[in-house]
N, C-alpha and C positions, 0 to 999 in steps of 0.2 A: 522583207515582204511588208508591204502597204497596207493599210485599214481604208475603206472605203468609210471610216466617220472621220469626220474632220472637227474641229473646235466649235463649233453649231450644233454638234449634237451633244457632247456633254452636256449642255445647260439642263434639255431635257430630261438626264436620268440627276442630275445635284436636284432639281425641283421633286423628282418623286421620294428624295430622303423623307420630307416631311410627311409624307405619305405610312411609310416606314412603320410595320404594326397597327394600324386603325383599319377600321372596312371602309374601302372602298368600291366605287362601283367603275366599269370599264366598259366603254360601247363599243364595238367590233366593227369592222367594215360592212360584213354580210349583217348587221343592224342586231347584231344578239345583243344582251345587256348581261354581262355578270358581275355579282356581287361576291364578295369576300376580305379578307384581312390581309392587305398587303406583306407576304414576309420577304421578299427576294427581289433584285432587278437589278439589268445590267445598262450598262449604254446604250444600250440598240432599242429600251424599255421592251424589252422579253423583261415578263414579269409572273412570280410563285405566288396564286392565292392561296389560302389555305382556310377550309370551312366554305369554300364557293359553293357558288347557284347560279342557277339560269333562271333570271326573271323573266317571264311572259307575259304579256299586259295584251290582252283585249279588252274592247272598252274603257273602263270602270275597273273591270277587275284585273289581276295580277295570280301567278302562281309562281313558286319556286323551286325548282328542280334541281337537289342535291349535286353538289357533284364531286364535293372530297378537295383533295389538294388539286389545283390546274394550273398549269402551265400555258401562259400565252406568251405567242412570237409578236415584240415589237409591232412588225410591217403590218398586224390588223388590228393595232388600236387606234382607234379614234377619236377619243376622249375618256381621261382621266379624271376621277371625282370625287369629293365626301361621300358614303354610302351611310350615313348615321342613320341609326334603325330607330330614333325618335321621331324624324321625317315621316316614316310613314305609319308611323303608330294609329293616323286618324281611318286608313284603309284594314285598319286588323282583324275588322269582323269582315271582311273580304278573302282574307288569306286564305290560299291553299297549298298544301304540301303535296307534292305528288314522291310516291317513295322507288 
């Protein structure tokens, strides 16, 4: 039995090793943004955050909505990122938790 990934898609999950342990941020097809610490991922980049959120951004402001360890399937990531939580240190008196 065959795999429908072929040697073009390795590249993409060798490039998330560096990823491997930091937070990252990941943007979704349907445009959601989550944040978390990269712990898992396979070839197909299906990837385990862990300590995630769901950033909200209207306007100016942002919220972040908990959401534990998640699991996300490859076929809805859209891009993959640094999430460093010194980037947005300058919006902190903006933040909101919603629990």
């Amino acid at each position: 039995m065959s795999s429908w990934a072929g040697p073009e898609d390795i590249y993409l999950s060798t490039s998330l090793a560096s990823y491997l342990d930091r937070k990252i941020l990941v943007l979704l097809r349907d445009g959601r943004k989550l944040m978390g610490t990269l712990r898992s991922f396979d070839q197909f980049a299906n990837a385990v955050l862990e300590g995630a959120c769901e950033r909200v951004i209207v306007g100016e402001q942002y919220c972040d909505i908990p959401l534990g360890l998640y699991v996300i399937r490859g076929e809805n990531v859209v891009l993959i990122g640094h999430g460093e939580r010194g980037a947005s240190s300058k919006y902190d008196s903006r933040l909101r938790d919603r629990d």
